[in-house]
N, C-alpha and C positions, 0 to 999 in steps of 0.2 A: 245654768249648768256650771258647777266650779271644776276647777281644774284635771280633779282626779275621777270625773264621768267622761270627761272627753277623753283622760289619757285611755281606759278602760275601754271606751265604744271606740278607739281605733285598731282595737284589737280585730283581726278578720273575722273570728265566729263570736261577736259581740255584739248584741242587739239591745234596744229598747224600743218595748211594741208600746202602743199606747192605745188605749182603751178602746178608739175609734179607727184604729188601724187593721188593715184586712186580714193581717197575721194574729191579731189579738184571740186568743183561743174562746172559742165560743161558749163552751161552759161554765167558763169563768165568767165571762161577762154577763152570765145573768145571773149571776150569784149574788147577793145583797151585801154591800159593799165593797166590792169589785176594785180592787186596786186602778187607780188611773194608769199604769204603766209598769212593767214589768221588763226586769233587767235577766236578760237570756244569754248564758253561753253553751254555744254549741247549736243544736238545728233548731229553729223554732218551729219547721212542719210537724218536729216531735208531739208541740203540743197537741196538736190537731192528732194525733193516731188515737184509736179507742185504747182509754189505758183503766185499770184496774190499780187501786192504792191499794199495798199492804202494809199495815201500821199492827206494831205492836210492844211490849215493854221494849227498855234498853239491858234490861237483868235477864234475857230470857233462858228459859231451859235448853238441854239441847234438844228434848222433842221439840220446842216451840220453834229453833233453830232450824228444825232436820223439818218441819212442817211449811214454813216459810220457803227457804228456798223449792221444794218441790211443787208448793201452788207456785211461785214465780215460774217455774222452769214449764209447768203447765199452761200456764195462762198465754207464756208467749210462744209455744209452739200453736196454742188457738189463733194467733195472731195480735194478741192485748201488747201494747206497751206498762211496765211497772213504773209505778208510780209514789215517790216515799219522801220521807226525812233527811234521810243521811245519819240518821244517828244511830248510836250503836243499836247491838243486838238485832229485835228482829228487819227493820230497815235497812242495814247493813246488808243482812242475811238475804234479803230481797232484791236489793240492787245488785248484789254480787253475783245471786243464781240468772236474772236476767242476763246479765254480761257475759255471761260461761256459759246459755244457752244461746247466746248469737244473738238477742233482742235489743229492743230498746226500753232506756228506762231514765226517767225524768226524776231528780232531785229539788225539792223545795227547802229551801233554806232559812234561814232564821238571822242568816247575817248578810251582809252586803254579796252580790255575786264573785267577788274576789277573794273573801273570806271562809276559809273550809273548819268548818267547827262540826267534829274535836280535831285536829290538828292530822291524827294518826290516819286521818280519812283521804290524805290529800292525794294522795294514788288512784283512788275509789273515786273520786271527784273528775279526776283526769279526765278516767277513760268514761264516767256516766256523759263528761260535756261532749266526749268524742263518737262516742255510740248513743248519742239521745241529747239532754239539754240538763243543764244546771237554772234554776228559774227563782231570782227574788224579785220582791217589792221594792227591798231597799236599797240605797246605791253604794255604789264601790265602798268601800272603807269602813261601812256601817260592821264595828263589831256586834257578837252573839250577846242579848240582853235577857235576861228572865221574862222580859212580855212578847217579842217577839215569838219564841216558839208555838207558846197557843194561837198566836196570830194569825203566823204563817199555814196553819193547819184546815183552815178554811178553805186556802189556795191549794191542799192535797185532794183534800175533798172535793174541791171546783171543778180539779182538773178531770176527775175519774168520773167514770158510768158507774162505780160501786166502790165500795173500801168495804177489807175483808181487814177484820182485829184475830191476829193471831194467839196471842196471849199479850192480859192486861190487867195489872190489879186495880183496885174499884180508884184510886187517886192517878191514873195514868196518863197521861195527856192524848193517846191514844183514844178514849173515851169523847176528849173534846175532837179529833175529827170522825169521829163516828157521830157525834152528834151533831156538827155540822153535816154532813153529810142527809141525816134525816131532815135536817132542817129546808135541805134544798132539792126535797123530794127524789135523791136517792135513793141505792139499793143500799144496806148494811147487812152484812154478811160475818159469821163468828164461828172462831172453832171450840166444842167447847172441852173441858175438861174434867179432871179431878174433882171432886167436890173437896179434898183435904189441900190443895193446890193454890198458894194466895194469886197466883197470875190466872187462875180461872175465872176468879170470882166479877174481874170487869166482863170478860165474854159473856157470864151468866145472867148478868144482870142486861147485858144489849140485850140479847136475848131473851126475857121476860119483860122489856121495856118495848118487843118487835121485830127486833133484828133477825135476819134468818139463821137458824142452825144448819151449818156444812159441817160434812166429813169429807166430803169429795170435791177438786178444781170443776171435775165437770156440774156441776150442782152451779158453780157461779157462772161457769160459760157458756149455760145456758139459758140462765135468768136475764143475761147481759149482752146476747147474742142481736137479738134482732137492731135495738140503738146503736150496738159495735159494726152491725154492718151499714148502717144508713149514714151512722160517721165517717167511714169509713170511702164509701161511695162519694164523699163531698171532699175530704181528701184526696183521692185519688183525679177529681173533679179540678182542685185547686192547684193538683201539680203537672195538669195536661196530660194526664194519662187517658187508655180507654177506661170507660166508665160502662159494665156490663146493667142491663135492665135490675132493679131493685125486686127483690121478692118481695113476695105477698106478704110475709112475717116481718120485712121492716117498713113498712109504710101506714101510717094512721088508717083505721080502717076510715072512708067517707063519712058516715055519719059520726063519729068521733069528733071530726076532721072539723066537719059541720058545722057540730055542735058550739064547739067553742069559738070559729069564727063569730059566729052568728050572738053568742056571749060579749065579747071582746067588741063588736061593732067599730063603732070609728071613735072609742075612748082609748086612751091609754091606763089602763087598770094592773093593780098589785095582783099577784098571787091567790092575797086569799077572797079577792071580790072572783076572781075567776073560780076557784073550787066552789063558793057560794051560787053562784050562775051557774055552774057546769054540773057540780054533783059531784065530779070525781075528785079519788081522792087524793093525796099531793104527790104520789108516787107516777097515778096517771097522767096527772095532769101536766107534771115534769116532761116525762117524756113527750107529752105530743107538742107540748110549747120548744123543745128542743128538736123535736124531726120539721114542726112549722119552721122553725129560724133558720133550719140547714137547709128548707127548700126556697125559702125567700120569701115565705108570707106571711111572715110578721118581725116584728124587730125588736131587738131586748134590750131597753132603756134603762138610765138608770135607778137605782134603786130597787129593781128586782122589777119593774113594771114593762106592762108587752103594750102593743098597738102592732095594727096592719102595717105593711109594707107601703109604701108609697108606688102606688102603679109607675111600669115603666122603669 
């Protein structure tokens, strides 16, 4: 660790959780390629809250603007933490409407955690580390690079139960965490638009590629409900609070539950040898390997592969 990680981590709300640390947010770590360690200022429980990414252009309209902020200002009076970029337009527009509705909302970055790119953001950056977390891979000093961005995008996707594209033209990098997101048996969620409209035409296409079509926040907060409350109970779990009895809507149903035990045996197997054994399909299968890892039985190795928990 050279000199300017240490000066950084003696900052008080300055962390580095490392892959196998109990803070390391659990989503991510079963995401396929998983950063070893991640550089946090501000709360790292933030990671842990159920959050919702909204991504979408940095040109946006102002409907896309005026859309943006009022799914953020919905989602966190559902209780969702947002989850974004930092960069302009609709990210901006997302972080800010969470901040203004009293929420939390997590920033992924593209440069070292010290670094606020674009520049104009460094106010927006403040108060997102003081009301939630600022979250990179890379360390202090690491300026903003053209590979980073698509990088970092995987780590928005990671973080969230779903990512909603507000508006996106077909070359958007918005695109790349929606497809990350499908890739790691997420929800992807689109609003769509205009057909004469070039920030439509990425929506249209999530959209005819699977993605769900929304008009309405309540449409995602309840696609996204049952895993936002089991998360939710395991947080609540990890900060000693009381923890009320789990509904029947967020718990794997038994034979689900079963089944993929009973798949999974005492190998450690990828993803897709589990949908192959299981049947279901990567959407299902996400979720129950995610409510398995937040009850404790079974554990997310690397490279996207599970195995049982070790009794005891």
């Amino acid at each position: 660790m050279d000199t300017a990680q240490r000066e950084w981590l003696a900052g008080d709300t300055h962390h580095l959780v490392a892959i196998d640390a109990p803070d390391y947010p659990p989503l991510v770590r079963e995401t396929p390629g998983a950063p070893d360690a991640l550089y946090v200022a501000g709360d790292v429980a933030a990671l842990w809250q159920p959050q919702i990414a909204i991504v979408g252009s940095r040109n946006a309209s102002h409907a896309g603007l005026a859309n943006a902020r009022a799914f953020a200002r919905a989602f966190v009076a559902a209780g969702f933490a947002i989850t974004s970029g930092l960069a302009e337009g609709i990210d901006a527009a997302a972080h800010s409407a969470a901040l203004d509705a009293g929420g939390t909302t997590i920033a992924v970055l593209g440069t070292g955690p010290d670094v606020v790119y674009p520049k104009r953001h460094r106010e927006l950056a403040e108060r997102i580390a003081a009301n939630g977390a600022l979250v990179s891979e890379f360390p202090p000093g690491t300026p903003g690079r053209p590979a980073h961005f698509p990088q970092r995008n995987r780590i928005i996707a990671g973080l969230a139960l779903g990512t909603l594209v507000v508006e996106a033209g077909l070359r958007s990098g918005s695109l790349i965490t929606a497809r990350n997101a499908s890739e790691q048996g997420r929800d992807v969620f689109a609003i769509p638009g205009s057909i004469h409209h070039p920030l439509a035409r990425g929506c249209h296409r999530l959209i005819r590629d699977g993605a769900t079509l929304v008009e309405t926040a309540d449409e995602v907060i309840e696609a996204l409900g049952p895993l936002a409350a089991r998360l939710g109970l395991h947080l609540r779990a990890r900060l000693g609070a009381s923890e009320p009895a789990p509904s029947t809507a967020s718990v794997p149903r038994d034979v689900d539950r079963e089944r993929l035990l009973a798949a999974l045996g005492h190998e450690t197997l990828g993803v897709d040898t589990l949908v192959e054994r299981t049947g279901f399909d990567m959407q299902a299968l996400s979720s129950l390997l995610l409510m398995l890892e937040l009850e404790g039985a079974i554990a997310a190795e690397r490279g996207g592969r599970y195995a049982r928990s070790a009794p005891g």
